[in-house]
LUMNU-142582 format. One record per residue: z, x, y of N, C-alpha, C in turn; residue number from 1; residue in one letter. Coordinates in steps of 0.2 Angstrom, whole numbers, plus 5000, padded with zeros to 4 digits. Example, Ala and Ser with C-alpha at 12.3 -4.5 7.8 and 13.67 -1.06 7.14 Angstrom:
2
n_w,n_u,n_v,ca_w,ca_u,ca_v,c_w,c_u,c_v,num,residuo
5039,5066,4972,5039,5062,4978,5039,5066,4984,1,A
5035,5064,4989,5036,5068,4995,5039,5064,5000,2,S
# end
This chain:
92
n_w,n_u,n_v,ca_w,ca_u,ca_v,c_w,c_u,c_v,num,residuo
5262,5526,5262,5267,5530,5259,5270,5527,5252,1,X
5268,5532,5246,5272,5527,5240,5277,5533,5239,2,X
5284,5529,5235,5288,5530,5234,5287,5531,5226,3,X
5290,5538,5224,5289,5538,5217,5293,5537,5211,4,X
5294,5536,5204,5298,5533,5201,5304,5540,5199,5,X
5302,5546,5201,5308,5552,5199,5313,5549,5207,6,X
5312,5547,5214,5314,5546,5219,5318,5539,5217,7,X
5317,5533,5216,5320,5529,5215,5327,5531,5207,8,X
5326,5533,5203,5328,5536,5195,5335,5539,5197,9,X
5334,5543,5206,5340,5548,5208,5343,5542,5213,10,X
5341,5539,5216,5345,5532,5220,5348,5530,5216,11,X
5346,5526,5210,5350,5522,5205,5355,5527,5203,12,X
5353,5535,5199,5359,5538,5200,5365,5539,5202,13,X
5364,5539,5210,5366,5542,5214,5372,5533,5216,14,X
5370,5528,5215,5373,5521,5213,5377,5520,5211,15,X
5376,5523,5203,5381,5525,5199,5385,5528,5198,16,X
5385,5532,5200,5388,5539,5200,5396,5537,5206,17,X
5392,5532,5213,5397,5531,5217,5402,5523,5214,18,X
5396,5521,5213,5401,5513,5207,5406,5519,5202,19,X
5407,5522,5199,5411,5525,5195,5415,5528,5200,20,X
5415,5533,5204,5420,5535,5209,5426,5530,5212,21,X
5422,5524,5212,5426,5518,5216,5429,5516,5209,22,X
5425,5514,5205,5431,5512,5201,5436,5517,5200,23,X
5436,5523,5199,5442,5527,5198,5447,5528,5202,24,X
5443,5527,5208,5448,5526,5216,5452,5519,5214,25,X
5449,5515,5212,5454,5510,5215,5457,5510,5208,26,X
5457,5510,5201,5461,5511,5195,5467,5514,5197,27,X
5468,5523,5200,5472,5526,5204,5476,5524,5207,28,X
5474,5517,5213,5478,5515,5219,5482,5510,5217,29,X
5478,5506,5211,5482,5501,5207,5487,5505,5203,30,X
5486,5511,5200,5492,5514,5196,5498,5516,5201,31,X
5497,5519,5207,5502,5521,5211,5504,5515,5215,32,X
5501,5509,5216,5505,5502,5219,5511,5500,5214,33,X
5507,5501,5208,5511,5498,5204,5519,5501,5202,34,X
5520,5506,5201,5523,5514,5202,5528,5512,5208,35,X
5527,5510,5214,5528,5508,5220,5532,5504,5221,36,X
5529,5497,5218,5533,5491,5216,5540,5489,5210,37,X
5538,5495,5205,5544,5498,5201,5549,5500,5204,38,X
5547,5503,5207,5552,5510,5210,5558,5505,5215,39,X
5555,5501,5218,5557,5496,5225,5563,5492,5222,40,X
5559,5489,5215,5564,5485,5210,5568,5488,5208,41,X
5569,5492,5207,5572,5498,5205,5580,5497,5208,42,X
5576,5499,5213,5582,5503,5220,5585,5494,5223,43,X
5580,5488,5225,5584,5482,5228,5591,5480,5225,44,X
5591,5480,5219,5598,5476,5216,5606,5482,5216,45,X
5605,5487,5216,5611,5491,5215,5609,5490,5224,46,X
5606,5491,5230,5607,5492,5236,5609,5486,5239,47,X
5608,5480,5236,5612,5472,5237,5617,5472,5235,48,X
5620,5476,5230,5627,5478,5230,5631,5479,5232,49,X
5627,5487,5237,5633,5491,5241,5632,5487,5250,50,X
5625,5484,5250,5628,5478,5258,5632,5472,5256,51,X
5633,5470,5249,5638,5465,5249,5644,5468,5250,52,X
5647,5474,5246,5653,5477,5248,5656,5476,5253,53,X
5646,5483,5256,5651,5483,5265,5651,5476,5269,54,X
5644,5471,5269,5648,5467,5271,5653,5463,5272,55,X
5658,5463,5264,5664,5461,5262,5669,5463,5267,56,X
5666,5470,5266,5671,5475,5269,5674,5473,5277,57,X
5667,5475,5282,5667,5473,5288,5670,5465,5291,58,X
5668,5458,5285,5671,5454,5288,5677,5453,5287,59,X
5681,5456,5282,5683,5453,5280,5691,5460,5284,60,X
5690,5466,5287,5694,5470,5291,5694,5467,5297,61,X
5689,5464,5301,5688,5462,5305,5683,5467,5311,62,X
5681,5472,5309,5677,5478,5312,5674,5476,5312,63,X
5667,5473,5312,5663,5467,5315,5660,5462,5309,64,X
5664,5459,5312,5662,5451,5307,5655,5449,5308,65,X
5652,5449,5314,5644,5445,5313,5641,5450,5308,66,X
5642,5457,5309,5636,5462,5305,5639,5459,5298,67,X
5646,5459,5298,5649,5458,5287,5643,5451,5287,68,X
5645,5446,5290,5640,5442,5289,5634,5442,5287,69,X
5633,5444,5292,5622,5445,5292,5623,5449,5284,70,X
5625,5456,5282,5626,5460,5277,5627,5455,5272,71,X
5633,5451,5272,5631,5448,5267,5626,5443,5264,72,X
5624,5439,5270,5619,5432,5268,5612,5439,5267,73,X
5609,5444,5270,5605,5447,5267,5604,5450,5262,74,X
5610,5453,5256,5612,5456,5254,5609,5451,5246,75,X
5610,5445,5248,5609,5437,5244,5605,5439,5243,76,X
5600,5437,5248,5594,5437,5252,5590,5443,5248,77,X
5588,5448,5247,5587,5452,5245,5586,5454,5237,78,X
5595,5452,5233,5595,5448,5229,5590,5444,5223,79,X
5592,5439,5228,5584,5434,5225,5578,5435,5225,80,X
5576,5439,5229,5568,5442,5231,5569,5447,5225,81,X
5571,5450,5224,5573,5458,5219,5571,5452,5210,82,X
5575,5447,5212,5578,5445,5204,5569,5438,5203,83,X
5566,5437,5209,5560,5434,5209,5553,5438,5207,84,X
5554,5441,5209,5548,5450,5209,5549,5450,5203,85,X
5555,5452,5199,5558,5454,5193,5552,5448,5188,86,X
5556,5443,5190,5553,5438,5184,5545,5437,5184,87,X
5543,5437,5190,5536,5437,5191,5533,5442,5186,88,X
5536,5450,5187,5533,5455,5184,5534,5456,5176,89,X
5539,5451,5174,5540,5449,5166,5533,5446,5166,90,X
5532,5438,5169,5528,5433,5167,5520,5438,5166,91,X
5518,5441,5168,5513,5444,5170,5511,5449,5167,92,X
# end
């Protein structure tokens, strides 16, 4: 059985064809991650603000002290992850 050179000419096409599909895939998926991780950074820092309030708030009413608590050490916490991201995505 021989294989002829029009049959191999359409596999390599057909190679190419799906190597450019994938790149375009993942270009894509890299543009909407990226998109995704903006949007996140976006939103952490003003949302570590309004848990530090309420946890202010809670421990400091006395309506539950542990959650003001947790509220506020996460609130930190979330904070420095937000303003870490941040710098990262300057350096980069």
């Amino acid at each position: 059985m021989s294989v002829s050179t029009s049959n191999l000419t359409v596999v390599a096409q057909l190679g190419v064809t799906a190597r450019s599909i994938v790149a375009a895939a993942s270009g894509f998926i890299k543009f909407v991650l990226e998109q995704v991780v903006q949007l996140l950074l976006s939103i952490a820092l003003p949302l570590s603000i309004a848990m530090l309030l309420l946890g202010i708030t809670l421990y400091f009413t006395h309506l539950n002290r542990r959650m003001g608590r947790d509220f506020i050490v996460l609130s930190i916490v979330l904070a420095l992850i937000s303003q870490f991201f941040n710098i990262e995505q300057l350096i980069a």
